[in-house]
C-alpha positions in Angstrom: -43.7 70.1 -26.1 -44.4 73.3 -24.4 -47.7 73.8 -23.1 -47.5 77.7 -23.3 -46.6 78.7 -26.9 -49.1 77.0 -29.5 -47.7 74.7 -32.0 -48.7 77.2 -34.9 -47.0 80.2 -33.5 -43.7 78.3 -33.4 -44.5 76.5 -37.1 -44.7 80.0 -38.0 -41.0 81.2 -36.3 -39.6 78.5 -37.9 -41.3 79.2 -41.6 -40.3 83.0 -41.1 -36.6 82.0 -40.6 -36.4 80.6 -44.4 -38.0 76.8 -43.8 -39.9 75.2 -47.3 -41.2 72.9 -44.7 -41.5 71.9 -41.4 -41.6 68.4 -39.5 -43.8 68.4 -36.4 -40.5 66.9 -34.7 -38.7 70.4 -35.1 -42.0 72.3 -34.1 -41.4 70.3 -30.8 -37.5 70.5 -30.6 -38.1 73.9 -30.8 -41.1 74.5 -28.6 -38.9 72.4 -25.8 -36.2 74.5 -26.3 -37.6 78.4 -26.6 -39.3 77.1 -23.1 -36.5 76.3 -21.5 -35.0 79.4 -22.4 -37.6 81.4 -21.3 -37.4 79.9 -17.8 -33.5 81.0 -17.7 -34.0 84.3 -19.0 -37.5 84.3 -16.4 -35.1 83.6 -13.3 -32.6 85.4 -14.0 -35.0 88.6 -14.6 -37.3 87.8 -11.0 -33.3 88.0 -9.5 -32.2 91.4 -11.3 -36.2 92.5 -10.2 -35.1 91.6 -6.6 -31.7 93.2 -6.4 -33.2 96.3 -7.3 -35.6 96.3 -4.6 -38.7 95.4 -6.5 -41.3 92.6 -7.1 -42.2 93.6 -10.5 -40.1 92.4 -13.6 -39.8 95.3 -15.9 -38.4 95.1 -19.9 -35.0 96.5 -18.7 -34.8 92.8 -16.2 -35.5 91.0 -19.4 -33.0 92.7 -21.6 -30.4 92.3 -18.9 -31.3 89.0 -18.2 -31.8 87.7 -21.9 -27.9 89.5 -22.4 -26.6 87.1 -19.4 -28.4 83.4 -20.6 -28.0 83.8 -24.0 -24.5 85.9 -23.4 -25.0 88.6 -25.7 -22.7 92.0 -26.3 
């Protein structure tokens, strides 16, 4: 499971969505995924950054960049 978001925070994601209960199984399916995610939407952001001349990755990259992986509207 991801290292970087805590077991309990993603327990918590999954209880606000509607879950009576959750298996450890899903808190780790889901930790794996959100991760790799997050590493899509990270790259693609640090390449938006780039193109517009900087090194910092602002909110606007990660909007962008979450609208491209996860191809939103």
């Amino acid at each position: 499971m991801s290292e970087e978001i805590s077991s309990s925070a993603i327990h918590r994601i999954i209880k606000k969505s509607g879950a009576e209960r959750v298996g450890e199984d899903a808190v780790e399916e889901l930790g794996m995924v959100l991760e790799e995610i997050g590493i899509k939407i990270g790259r693609e952001a640090v390449d938006l950054a780039a193109h517009a001349g900087r090194k910092t990755v602002k909110a606007v990259d990660i909007r962008k960049a979450t609208k491209s992986v996860l191809r939103l509207g």
